[in-house]
MDTraj code that builds the backbone (N, CA, C; nanometers):
import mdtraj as md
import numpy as np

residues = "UNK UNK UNK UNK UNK UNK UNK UNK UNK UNK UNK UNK UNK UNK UNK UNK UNK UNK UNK UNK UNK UNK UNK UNK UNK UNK UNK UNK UNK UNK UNK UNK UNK UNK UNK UNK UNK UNK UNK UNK UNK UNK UNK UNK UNK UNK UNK UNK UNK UNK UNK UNK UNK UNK UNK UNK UNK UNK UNK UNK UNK UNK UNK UNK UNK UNK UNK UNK UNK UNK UNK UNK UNK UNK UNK UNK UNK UNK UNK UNK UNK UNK UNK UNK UNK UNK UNK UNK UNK UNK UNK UNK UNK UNK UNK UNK UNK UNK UNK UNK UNK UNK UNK UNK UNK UNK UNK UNK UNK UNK UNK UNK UNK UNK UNK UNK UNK UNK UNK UNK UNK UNK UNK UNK UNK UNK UNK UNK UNK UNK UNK UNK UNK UNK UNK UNK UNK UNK UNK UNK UNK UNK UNK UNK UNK UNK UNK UNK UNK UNK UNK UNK UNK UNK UNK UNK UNK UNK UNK UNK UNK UNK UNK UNK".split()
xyz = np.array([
    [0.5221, 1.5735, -2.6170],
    [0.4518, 1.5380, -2.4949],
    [0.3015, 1.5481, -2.5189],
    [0.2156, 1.4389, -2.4474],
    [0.0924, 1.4635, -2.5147],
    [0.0035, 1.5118, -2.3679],
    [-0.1272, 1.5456, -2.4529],
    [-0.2344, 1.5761, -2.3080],
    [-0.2036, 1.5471, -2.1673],
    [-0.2128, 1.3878, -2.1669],
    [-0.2007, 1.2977, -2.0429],
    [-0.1060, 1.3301, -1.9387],
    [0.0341, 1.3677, -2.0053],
    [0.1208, 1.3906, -1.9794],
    [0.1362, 1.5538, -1.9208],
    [0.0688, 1.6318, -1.9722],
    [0.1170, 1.7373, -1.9453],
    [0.0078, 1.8076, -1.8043],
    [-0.1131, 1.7181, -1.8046],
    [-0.2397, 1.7415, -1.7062],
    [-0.1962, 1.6594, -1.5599],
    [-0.0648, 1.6064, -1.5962],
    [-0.0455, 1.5195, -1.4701],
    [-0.0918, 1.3968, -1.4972],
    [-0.1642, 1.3480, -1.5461],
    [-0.2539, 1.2113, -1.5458],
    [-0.1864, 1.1173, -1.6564],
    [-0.1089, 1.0157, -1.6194],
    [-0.0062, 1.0069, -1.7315],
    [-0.1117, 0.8971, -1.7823],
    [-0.1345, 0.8568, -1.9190],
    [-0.2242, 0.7658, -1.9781],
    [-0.3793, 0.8204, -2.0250],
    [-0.3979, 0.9083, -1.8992],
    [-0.5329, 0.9698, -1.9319],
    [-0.5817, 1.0916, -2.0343],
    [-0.6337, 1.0558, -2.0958],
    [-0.7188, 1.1748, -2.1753],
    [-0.8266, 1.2559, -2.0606],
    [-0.7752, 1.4140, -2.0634],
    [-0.9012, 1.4741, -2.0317],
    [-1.0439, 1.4452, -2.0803],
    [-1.1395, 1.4753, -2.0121],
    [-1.2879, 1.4822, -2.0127],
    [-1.3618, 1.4792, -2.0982],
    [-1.4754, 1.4564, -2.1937],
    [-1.4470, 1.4953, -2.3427],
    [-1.5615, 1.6310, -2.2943],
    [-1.5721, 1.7126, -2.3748],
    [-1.6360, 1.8581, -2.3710],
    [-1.7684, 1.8224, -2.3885],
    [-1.8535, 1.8917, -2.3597],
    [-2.0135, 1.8506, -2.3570],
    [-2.0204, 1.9447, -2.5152],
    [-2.1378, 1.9041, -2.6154],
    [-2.1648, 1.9381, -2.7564],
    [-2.2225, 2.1077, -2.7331],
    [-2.2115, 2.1956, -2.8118],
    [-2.2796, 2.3475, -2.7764],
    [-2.4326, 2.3397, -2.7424],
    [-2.4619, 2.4114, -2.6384],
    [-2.6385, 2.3889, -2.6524],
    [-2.6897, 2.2979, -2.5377],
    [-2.5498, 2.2102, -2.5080],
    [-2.5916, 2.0869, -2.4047],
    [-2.5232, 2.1097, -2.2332],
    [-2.6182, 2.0403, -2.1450],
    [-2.5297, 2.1263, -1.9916],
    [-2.4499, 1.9569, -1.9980],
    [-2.3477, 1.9445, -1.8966],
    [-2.2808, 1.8778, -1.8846],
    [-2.3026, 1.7552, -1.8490],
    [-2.4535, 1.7404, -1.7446],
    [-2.5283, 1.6616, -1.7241],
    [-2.6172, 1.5808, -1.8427],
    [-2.6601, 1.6538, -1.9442],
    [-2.7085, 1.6118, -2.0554],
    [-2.6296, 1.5412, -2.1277],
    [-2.4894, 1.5731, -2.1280],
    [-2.3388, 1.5112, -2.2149],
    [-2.3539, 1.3900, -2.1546],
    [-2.3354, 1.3849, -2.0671],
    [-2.2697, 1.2547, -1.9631],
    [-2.4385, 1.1379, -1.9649],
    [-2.5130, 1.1518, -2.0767],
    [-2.6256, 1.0526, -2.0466],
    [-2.7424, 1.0766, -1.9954],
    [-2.7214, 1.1094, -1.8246],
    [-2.8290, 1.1549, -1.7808],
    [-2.8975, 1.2815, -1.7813],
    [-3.0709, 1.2348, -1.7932],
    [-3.1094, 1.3802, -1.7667],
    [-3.1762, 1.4158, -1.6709],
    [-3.0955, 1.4915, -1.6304],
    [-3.1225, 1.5458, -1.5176],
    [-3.2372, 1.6866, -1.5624],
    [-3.3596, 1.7298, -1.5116],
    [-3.4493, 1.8450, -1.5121],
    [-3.3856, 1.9710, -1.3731],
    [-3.2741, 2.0191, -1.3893],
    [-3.2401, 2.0956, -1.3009],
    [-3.2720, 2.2573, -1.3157],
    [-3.3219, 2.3361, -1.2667],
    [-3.2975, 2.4692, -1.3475],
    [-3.1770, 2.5255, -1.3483],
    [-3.1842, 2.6735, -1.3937],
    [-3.0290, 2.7187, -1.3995],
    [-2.9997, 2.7688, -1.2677],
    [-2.8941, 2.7635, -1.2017],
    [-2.8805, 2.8224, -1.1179],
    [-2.8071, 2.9610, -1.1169],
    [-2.8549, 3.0787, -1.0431],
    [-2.8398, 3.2135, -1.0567],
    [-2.6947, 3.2527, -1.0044],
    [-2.6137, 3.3123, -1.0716],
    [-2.5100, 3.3665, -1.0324],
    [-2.4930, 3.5242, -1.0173],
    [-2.6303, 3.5644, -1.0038],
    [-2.6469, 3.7125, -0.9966],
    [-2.7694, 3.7525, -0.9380],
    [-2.7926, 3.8343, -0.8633],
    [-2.9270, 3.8687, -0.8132],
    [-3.0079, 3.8769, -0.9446],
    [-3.1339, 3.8506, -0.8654],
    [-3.2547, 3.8016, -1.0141],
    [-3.3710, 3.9188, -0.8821],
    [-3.4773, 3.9091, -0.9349],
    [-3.5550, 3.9748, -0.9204],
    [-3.6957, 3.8664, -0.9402],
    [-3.8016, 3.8162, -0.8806],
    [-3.8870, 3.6903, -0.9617],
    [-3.9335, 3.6278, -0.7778],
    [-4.0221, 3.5080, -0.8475],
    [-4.0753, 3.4275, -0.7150],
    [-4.0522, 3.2754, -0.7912],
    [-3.9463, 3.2920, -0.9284],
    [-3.9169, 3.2021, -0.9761],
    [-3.7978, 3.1205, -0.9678],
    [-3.7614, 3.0304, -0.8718],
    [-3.6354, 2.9729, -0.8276],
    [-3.6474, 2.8680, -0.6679],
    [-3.5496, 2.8086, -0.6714],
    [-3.5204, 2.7360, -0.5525],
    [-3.4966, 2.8240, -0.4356],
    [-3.4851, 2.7951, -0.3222],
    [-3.4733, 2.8788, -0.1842],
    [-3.4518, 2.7535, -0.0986],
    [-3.3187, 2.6946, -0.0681],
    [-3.3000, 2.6299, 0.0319],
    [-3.3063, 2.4348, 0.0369],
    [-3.4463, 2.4687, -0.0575],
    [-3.5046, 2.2704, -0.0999],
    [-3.4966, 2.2546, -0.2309],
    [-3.4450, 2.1812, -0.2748],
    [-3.5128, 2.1340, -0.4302],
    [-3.7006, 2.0679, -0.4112],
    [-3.7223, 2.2466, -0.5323],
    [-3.8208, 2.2643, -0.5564],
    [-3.9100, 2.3028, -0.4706],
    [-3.8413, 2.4245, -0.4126],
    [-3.9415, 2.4965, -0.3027],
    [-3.8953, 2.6329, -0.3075],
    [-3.9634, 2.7409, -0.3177],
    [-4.1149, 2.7411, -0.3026],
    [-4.2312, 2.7113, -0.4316],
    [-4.1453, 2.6690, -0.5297],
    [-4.2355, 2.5957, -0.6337],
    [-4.2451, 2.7695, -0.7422],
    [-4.3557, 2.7376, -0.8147],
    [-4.4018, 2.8464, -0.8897],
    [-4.4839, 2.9373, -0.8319],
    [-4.5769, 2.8939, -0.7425],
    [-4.7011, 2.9804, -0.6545],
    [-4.6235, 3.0814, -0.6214],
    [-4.6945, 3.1730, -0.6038],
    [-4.6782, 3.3204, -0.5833],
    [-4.7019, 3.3096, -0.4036],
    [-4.8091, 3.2173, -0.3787],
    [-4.8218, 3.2276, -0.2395],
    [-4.7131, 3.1544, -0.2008],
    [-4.6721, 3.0236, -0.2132],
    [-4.5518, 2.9546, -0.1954],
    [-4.4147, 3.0505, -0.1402],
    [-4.4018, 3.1368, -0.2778],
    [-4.2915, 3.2073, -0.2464],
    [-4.2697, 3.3433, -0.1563],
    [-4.4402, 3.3814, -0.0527],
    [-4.4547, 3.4979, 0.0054],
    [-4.4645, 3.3774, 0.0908],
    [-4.4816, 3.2949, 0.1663],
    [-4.4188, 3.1929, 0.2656],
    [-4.2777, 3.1311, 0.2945],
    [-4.2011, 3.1774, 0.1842],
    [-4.0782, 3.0947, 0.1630],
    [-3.9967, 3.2091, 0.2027],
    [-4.0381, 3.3189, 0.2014],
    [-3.9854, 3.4999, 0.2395],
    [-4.0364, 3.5130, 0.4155],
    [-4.1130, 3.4845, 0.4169],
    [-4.1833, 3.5194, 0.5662],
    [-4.0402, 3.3821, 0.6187],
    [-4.0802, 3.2709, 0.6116],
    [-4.0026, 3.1941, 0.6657],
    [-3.8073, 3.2391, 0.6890],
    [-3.7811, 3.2983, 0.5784],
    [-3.6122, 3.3262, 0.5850],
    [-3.6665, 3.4415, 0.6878],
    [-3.7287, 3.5557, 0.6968],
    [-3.7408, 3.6596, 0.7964],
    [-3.7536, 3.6130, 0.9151],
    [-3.8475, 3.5309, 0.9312],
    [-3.8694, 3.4820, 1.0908],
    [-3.7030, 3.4197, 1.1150],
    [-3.6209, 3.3271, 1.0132],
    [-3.5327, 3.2387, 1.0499],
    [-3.3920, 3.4197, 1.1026],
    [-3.3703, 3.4906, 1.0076],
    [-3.3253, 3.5755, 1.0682],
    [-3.3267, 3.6211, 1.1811],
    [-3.4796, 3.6930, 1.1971],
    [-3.4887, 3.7133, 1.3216],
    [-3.4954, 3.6415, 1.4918],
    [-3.5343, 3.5203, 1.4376],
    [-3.4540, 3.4261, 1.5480],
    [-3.2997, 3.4260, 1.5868],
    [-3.2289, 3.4462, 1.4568],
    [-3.0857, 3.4363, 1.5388],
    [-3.0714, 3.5534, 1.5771],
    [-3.0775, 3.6995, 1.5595],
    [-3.0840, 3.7441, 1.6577],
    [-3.1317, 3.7816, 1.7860],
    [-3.2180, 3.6870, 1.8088],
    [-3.3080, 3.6886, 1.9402],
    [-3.2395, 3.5900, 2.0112],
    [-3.1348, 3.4625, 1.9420],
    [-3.0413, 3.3808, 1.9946],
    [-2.9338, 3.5033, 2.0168],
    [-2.8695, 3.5770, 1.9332],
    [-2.7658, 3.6376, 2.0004],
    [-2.7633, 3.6911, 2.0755],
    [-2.9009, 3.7793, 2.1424],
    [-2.9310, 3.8622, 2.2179],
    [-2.9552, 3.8071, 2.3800],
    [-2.9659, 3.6861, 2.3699],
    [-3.0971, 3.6482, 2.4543],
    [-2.9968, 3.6025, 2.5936],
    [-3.0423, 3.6018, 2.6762],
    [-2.9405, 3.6026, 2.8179],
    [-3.0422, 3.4804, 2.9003],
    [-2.9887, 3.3617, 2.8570],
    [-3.0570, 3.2352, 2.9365],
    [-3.0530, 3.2016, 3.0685],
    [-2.8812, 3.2370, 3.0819],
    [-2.8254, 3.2197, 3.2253],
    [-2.8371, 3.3163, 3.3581],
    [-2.8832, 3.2950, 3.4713],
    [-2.9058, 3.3506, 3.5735],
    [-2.7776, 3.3255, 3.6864],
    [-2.8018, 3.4317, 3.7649],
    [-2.6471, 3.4544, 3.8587],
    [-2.7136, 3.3361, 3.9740],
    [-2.6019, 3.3043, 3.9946],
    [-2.6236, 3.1707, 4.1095],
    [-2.6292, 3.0365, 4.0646],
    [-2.6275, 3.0606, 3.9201],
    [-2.6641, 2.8912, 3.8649],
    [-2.5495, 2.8294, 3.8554],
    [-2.5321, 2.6848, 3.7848],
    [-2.4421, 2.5993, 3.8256],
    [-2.3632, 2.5771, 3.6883],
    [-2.2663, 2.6518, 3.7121],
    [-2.0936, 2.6666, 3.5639],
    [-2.1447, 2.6036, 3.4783],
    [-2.1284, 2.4815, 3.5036],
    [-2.1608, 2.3650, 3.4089],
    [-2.2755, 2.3600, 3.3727],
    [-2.3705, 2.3461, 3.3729],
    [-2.5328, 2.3740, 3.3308],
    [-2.5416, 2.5088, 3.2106],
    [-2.4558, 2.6140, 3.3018],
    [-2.5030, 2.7159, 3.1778],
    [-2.4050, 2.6857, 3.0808],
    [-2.3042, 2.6239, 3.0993],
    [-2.2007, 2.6308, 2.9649],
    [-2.2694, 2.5335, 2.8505],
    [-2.3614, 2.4663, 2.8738],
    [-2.4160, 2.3652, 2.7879],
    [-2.5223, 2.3957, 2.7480],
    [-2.5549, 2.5014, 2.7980],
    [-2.7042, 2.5540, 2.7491],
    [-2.6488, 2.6378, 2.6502],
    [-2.5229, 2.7426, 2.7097],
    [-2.5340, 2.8561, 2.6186],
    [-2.3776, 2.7582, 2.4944],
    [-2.3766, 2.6547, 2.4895],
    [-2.3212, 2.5974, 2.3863],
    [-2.4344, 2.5299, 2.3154],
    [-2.5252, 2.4734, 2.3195],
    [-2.6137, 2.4417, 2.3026],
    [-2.7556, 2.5517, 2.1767],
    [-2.7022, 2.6881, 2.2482],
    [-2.7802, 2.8242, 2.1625],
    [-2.7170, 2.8553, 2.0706],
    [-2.5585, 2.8783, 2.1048],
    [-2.4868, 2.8952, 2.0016],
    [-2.4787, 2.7993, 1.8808],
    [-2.4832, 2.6553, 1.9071],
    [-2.4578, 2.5752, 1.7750],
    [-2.6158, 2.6212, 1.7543],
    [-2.7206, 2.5986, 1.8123],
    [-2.8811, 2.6495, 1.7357],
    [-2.8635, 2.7624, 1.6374],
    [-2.7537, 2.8771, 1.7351],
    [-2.7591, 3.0179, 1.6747],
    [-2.6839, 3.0779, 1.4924],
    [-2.6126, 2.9383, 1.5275],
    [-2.5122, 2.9086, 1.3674],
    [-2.5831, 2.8613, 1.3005],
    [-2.6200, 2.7212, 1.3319],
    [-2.6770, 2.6368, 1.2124],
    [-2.8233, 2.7215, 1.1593],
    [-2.9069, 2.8103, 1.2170],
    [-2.9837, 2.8806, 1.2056],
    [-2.9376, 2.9786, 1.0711],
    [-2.8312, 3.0658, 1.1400],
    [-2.7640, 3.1563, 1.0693],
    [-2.7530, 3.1103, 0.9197],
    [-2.6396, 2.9690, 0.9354],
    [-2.6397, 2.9251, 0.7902],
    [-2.7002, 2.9141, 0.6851],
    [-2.8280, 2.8702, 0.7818],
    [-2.9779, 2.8536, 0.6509],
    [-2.9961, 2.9829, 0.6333],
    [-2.9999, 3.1032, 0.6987],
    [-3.0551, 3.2375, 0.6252],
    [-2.8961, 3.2378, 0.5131],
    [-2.7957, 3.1952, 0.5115],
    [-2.7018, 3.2361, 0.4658],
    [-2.7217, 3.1621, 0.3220],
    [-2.7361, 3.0429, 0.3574],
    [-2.8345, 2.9668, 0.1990],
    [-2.8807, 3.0231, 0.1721],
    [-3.0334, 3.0734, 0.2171],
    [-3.1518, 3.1048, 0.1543],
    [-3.0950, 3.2234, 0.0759],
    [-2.9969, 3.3056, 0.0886],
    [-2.9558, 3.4218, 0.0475],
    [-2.8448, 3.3782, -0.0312],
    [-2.7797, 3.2368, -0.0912],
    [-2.7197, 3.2469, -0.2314],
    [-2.7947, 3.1818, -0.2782],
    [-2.9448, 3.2087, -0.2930],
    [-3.0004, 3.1879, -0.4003],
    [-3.0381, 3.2995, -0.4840],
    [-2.9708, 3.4128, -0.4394],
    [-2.9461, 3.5464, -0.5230],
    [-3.0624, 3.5838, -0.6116],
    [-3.1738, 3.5788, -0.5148],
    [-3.3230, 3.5886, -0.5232],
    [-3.3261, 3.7420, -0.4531],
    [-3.3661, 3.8250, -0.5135],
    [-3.3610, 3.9645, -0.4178],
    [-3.4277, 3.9798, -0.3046],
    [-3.5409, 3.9286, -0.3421],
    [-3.6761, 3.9522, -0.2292],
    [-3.6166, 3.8584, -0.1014],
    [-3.5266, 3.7692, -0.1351],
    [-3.4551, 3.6687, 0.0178],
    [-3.3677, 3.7632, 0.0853],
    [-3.3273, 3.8232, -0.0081],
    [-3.1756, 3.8647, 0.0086],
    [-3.2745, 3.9975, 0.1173],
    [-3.3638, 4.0981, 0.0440],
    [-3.4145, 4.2144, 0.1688],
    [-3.5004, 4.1193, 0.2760],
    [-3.5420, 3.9904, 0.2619],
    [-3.5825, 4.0260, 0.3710],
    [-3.5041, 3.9146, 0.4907],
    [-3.3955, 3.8716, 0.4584],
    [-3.2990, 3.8386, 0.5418],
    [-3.2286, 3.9703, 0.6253],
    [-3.1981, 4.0535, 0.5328],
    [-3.1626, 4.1874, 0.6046],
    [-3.2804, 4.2474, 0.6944],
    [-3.3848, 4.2416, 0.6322],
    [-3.4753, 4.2842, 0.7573],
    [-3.5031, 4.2398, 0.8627],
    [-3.5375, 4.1321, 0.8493],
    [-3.5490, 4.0412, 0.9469],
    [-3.3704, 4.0370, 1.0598],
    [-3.2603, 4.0277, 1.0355],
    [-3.1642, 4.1115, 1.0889],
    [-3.1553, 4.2101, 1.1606],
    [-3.2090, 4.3311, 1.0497],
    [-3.2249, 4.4660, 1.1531],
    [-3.3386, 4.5155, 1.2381],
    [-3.4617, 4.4061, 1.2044],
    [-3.6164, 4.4104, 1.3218],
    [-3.5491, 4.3363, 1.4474],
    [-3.5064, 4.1918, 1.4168],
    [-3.4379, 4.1192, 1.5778],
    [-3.3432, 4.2378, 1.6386],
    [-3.2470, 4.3005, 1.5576],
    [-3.1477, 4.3658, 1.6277],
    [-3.2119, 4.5150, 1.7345],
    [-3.2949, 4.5468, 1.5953],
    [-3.3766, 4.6553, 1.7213],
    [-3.4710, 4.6347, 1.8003],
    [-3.5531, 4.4887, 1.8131],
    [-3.6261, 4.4706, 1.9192],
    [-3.5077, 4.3555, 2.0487],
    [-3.3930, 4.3346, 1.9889],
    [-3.3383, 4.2395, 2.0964],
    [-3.1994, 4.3012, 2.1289],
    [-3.1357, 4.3675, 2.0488],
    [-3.0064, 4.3962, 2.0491],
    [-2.9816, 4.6062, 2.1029],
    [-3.0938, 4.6314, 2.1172],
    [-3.0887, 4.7784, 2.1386],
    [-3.2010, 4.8086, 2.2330],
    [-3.1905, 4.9139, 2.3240],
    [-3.2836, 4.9423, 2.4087],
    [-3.3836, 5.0332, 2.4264],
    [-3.4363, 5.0141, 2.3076],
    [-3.5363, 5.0950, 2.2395],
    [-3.6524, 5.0079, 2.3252],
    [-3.6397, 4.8990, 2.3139],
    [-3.7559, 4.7772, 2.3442],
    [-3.7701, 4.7326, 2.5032],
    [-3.6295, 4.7910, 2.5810],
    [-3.5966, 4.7346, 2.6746],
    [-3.6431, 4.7982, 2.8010],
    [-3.7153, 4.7449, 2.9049],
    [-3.7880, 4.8167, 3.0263],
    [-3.6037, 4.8699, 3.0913],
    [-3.6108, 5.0003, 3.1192],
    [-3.5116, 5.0325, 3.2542],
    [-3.5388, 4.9524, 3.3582],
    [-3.4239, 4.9712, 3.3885],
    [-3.4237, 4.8242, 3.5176],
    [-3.4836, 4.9306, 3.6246],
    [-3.5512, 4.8843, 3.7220],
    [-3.6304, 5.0033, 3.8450],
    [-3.5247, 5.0755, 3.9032],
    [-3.5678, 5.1910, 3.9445],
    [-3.4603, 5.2856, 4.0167],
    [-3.4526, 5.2392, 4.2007],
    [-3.3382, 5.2651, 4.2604],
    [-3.3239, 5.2004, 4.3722],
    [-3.4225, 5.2996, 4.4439],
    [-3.4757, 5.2739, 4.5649],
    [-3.5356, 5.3510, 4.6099],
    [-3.4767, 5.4558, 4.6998],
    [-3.5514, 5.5373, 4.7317],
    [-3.4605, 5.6754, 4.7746],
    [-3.4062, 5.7691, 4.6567],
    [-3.4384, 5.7361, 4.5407],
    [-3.3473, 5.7946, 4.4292],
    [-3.4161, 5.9300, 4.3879],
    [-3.3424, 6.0288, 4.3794],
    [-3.4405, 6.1414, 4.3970],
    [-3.3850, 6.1684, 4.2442],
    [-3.3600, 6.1366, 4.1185],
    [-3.4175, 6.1340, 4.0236],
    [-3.5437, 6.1108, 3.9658],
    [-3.6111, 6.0693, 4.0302],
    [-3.7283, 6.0499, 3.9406],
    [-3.8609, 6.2028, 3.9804],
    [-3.9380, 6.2462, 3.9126],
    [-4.0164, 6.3728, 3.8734],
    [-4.0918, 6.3451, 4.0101],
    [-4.1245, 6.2046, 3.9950],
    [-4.2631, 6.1998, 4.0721],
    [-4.2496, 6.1980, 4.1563],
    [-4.3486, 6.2476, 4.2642],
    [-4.3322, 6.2371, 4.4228],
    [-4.3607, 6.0951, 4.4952],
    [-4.3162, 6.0535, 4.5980],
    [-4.3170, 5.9690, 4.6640],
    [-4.4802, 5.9153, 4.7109],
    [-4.5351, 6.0263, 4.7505],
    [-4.6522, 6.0534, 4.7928],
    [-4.7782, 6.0018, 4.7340],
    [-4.7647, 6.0439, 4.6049],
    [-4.8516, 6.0192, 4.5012],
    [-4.8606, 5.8743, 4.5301],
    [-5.0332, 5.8280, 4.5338],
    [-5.0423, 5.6368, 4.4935],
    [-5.1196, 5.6731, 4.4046],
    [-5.0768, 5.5126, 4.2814],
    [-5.2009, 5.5272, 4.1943],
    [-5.3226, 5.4465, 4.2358],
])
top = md.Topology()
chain = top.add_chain()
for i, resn in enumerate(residues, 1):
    res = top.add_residue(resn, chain, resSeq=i)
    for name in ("N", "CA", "C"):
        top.add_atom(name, md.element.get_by_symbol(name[0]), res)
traj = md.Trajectory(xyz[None], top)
């Protein structure tokens, strides 16, 4: 029984192998100028992030290309957090708004989720930061005014009396 036969492909010869030294793209004719792509966290401001050929080589390039995945983080959690809809409004209106945040709040997500298999470290912390800054200024109430106390509430220190 030969190759063809045994790969399923009856007649066909497998692929032929690219020569040692050569990427597969180089075998097949064209040349393509691609870099390597990282299958392991790297450490550098040297690599792709999201575009072919961005943030380039610049050093400033790539402290813009970091600020940008942080801000994109921290937007989705300011989408997850964020409470658009008001009581009294109309079913239908808010279901399209808050369907509307949510697909924003994914497709958002995704790109930090790119920018972070480019297994670039410096993406990778500051996707996480940018994560845990939205979560503690939107997702925890560290940031958050108490809602006012009803009046009459004799919890509070201060006297009634007192104006400022």
């Amino acid at each position: 029984m030969d190759e063809g036969h045994m790969n399923g492909m009856t007649g066909m010869s497998p692929p032929p192998m690219a020569a040692a030294g050569t990427s597969p793209t180089m075998a097949g004719g064209s040349m393509h100028n691609h870099p390597m792509m990282h299958m392991a966290f790297f450490w550098g401001n040297k690599g792709e992030i999201l575009f072919p050929g961005w943030p380039g080589t610049s050093s400033g390039m790539y402290a813009l290309a970091l600020i940008f995945v942080f801000l994109l983080a921290f937007l989705v959690e300011f989408l997850s957090h964020s409470k658009l809809a008001r009581k009294g409004s109309d079913s239908t209106a808010v279901g399209l708004v808050q369907t509307l945040v949510h697909t924003l709040r994914a497709g958002l997500a995704y790109m930090v989720m790119l920018a972070v298999m480019s297994f670039n470290g410096g993406v990778f912390l500051v996707a996480v930061a940018g994560h845990a800054l939205g979560f503690l200024v939107y997702g925890t109430r560290i940031f958050k005014k108490p809602p006012p106390a009803p009046a009459g509430d004799k919890t509070s220190d201060i006297s009634p009396m007192i104006c400022a």
